[in-house]
N, CA, C and O atoms as CSV, one atom per row, in Angstrom:
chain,resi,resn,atom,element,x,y,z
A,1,UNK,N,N,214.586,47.095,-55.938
A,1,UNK,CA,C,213.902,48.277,-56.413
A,1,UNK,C,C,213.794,49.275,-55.260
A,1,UNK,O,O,213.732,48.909,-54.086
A,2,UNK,N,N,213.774,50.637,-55.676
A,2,UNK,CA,C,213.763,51.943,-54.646
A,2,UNK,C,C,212.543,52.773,-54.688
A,2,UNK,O,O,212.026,53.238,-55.704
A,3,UNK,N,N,212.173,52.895,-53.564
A,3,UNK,CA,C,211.012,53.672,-53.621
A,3,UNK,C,C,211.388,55.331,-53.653
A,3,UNK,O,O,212.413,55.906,-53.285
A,4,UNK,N,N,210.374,55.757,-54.131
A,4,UNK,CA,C,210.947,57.292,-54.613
A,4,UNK,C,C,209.594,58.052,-54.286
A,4,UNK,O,O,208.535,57.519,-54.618
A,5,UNK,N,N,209.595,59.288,-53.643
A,5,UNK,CA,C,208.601,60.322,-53.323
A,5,UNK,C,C,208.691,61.492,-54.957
A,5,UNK,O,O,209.634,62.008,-55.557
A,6,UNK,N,N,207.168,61.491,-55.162
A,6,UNK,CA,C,207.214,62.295,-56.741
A,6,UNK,C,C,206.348,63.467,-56.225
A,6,UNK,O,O,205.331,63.244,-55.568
A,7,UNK,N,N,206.651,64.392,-56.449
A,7,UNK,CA,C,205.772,65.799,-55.338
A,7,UNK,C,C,205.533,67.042,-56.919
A,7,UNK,O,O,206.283,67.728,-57.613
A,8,UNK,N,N,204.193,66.777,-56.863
A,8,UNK,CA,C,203.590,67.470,-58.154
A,8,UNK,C,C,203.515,68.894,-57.985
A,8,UNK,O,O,203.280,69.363,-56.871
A,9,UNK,N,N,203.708,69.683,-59.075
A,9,UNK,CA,C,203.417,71.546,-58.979
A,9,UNK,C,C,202.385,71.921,-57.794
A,9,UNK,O,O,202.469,73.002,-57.212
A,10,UNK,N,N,201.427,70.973,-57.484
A,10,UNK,CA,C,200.153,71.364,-56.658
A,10,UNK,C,C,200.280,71.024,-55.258
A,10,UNK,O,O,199.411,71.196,-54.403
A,11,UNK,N,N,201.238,70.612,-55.118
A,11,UNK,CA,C,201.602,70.185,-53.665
A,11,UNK,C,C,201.275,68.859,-53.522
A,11,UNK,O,O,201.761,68.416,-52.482
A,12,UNK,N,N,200.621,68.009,-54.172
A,12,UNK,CA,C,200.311,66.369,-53.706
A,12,UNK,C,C,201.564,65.871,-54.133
A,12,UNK,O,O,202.279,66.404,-54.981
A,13,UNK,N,N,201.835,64.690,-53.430
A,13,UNK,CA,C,202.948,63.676,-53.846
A,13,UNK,C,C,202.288,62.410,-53.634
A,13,UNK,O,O,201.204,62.196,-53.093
A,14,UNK,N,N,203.347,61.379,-54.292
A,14,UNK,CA,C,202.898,59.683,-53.946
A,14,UNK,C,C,204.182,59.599,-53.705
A,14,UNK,O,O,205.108,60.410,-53.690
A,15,UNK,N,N,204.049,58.213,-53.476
A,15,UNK,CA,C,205.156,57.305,-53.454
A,15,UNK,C,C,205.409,56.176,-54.245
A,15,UNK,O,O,204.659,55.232,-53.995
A,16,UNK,N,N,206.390,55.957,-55.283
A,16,UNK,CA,C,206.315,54.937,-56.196
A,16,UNK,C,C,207.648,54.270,-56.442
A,16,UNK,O,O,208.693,54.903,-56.593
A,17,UNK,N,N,207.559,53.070,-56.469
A,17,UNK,CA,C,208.720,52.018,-57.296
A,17,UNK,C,C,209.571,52.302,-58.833
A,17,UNK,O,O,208.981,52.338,-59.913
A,18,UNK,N,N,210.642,52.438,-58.714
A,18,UNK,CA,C,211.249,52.319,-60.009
A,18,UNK,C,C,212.830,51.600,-59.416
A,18,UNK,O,O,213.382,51.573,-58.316
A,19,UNK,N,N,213.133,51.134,-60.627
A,19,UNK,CA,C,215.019,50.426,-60.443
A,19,UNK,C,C,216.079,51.133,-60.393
A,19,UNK,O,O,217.268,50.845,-60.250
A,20,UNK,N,N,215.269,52.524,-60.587
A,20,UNK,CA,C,216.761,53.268,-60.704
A,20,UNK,C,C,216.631,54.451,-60.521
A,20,UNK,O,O,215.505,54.724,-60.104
A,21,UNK,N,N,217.488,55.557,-60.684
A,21,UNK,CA,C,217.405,57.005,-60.537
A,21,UNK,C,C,216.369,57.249,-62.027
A,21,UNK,O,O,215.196,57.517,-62.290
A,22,UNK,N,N,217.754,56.936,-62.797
A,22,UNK,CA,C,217.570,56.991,-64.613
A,22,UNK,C,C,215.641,56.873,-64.317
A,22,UNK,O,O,214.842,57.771,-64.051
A,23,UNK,N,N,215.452,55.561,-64.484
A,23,UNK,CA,C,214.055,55.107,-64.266
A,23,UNK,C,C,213.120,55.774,-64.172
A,23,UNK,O,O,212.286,55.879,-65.072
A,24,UNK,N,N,213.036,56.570,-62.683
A,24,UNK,CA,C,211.984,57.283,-62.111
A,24,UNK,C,C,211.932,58.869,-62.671
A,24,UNK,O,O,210.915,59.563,-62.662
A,25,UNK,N,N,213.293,59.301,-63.174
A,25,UNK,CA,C,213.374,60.620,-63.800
A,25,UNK,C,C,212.614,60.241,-64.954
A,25,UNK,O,O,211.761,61.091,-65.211
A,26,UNK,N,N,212.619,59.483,-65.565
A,26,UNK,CA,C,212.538,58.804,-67.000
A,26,UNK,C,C,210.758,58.826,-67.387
A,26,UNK,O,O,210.125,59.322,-68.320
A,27,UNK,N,N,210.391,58.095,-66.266
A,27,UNK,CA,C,208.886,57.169,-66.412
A,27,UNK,C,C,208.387,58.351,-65.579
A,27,UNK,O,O,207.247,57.967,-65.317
A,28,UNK,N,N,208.493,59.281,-65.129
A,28,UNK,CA,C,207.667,60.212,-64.409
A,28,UNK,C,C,207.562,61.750,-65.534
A,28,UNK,O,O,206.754,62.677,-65.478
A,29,UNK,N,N,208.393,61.587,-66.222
A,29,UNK,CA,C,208.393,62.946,-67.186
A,29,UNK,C,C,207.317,62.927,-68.475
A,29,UNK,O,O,207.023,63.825,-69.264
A,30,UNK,N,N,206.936,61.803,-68.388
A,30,UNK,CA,C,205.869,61.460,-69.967
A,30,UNK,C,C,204.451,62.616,-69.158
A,30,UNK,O,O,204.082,62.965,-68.037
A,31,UNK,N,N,203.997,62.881,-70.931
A,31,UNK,CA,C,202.964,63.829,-70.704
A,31,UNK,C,C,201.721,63.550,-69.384
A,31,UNK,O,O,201.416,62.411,-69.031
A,32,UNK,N,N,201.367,64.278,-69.031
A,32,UNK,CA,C,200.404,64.676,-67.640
A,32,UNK,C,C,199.565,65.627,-67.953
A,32,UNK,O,O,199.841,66.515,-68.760
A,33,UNK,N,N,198.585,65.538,-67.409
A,33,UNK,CA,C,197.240,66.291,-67.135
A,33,UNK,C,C,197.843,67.626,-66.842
A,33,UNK,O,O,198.617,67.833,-65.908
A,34,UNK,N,N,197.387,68.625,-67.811
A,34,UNK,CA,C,197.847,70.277,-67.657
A,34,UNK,C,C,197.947,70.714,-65.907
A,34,UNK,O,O,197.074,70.573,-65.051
A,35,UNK,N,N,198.830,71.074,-65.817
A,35,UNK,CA,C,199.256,71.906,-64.392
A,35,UNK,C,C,199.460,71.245,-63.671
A,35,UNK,O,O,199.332,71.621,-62.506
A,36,UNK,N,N,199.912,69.824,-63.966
A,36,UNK,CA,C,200.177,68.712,-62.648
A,36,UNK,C,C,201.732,68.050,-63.128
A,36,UNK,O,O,202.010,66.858,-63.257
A,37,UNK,N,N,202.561,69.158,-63.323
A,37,UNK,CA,C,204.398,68.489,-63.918
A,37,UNK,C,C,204.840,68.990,-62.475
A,37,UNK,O,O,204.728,69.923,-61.679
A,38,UNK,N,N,205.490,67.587,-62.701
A,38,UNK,CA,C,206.473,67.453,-61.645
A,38,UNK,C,C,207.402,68.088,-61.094
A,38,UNK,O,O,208.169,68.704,-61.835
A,39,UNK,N,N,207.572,68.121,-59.918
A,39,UNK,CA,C,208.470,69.750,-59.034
A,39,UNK,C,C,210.164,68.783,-58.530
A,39,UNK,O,O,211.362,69.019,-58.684
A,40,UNK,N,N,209.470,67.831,-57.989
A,40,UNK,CA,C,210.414,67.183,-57.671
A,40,UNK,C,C,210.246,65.397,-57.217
A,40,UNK,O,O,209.300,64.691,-56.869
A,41,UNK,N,N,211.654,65.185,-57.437
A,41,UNK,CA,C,211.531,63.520,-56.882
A,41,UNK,C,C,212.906,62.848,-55.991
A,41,UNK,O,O,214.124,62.910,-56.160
A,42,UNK,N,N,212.045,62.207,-55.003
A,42,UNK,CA,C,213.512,62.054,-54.219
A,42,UNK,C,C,213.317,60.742,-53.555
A,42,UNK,O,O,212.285,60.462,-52.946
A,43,UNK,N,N,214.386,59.900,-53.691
A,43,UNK,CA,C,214.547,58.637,-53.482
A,43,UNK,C,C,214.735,58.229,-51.634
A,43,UNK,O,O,215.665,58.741,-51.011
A,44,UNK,N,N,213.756,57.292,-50.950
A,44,UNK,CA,C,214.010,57.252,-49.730
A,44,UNK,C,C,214.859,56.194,-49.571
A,44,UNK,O,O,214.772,55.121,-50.169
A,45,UNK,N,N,215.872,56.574,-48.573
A,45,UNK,CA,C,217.652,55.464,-48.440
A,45,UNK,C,C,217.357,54.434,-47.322
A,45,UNK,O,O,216.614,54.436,-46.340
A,46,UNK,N,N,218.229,53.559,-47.858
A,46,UNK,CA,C,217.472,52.264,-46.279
A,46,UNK,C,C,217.594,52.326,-44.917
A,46,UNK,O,O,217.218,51.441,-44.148
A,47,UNK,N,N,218.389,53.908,-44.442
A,47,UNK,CA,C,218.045,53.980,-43.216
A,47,UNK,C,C,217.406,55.029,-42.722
A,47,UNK,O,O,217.459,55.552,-41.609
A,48,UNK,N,N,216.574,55.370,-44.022
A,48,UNK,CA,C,215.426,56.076,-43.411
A,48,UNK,C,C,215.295,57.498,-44.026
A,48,UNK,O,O,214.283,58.189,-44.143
A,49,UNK,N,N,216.543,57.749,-44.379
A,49,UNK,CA,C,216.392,59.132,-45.322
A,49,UNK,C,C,215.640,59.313,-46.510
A,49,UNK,O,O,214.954,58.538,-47.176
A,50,UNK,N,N,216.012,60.868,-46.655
A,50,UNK,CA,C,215.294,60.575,-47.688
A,50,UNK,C,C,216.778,61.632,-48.939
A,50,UNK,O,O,217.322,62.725,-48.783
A,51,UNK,N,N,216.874,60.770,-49.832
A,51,UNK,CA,C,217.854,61.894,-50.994
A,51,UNK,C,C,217.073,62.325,-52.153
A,51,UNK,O,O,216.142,61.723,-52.689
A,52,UNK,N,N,217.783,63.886,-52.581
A,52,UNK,CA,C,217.145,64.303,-53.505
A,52,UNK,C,C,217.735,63.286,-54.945
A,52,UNK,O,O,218.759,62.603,-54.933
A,53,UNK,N,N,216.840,63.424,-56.026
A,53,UNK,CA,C,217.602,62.843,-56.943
A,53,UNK,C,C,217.358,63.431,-57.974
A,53,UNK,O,O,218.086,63.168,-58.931
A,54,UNK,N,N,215.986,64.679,-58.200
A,54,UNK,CA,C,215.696,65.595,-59.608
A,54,UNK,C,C,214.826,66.951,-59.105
A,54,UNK,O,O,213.769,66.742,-58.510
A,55,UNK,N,N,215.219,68.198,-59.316
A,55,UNK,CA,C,214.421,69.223,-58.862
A,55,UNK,C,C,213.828,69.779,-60.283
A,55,UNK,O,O,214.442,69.467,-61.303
A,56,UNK,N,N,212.797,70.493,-60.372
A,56,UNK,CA,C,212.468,70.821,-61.358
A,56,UNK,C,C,213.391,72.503,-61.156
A,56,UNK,O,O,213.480,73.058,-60.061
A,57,UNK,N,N,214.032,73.114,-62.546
A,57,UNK,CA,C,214.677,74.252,-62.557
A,57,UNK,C,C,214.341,75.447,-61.826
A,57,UNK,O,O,213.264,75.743,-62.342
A,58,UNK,N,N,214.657,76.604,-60.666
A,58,UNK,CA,C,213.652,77.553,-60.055
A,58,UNK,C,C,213.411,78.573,-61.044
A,58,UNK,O,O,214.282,79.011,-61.795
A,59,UNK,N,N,211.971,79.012,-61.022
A,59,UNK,CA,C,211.804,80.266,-62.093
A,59,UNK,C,C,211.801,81.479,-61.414
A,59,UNK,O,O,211.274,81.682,-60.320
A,60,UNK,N,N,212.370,82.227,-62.056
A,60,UNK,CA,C,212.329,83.824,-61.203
A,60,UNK,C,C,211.198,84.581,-62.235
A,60,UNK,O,O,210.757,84.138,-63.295
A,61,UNK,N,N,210.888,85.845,-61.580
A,61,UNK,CA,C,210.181,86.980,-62.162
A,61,UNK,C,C,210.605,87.937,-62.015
A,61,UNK,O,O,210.943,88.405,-60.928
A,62,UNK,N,N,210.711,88.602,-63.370
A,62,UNK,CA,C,211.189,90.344,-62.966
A,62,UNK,C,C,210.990,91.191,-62.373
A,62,UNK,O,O,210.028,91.904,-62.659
A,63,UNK,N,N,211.653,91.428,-61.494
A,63,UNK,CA,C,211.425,92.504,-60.200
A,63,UNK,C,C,211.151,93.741,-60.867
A,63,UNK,O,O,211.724,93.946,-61.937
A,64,UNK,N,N,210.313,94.653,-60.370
A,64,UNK,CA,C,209.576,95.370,-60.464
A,64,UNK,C,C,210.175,96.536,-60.005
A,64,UNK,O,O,209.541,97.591,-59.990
């Protein structure tokens, strides 16, 4: 199993276990407490890195 960094809209992250990429994209997307969806998640590699593995889409605003 791979540990994976999950970094919420608000700036907090954890660190949590899943088996797979699939997995952690999977089991981290179910409904959440309003204003706390997920920005991003990225899997740490066994020598220490860290890889991305899901970004949430960037939103733009209409320039003015």
């Amino acid at each position: 199993m791979s540990r994976y960094k999950v970094t919420l809209r608000n700036g907090t992250s954890s660190d949590r276990t899943f088996e797979s990429d699939f997995q952690a994209v999977n089991e981290t997307h179910r409904p959440t407490e309003p204003g706390a969806g997920i920005v991003k998640i990225d899997r740490y590699e066994d020598g220490g890195g860290v890889a991305g593995v899901w970004a949430a889409p960037a939103t733009s605003r209409p320039s003015r």
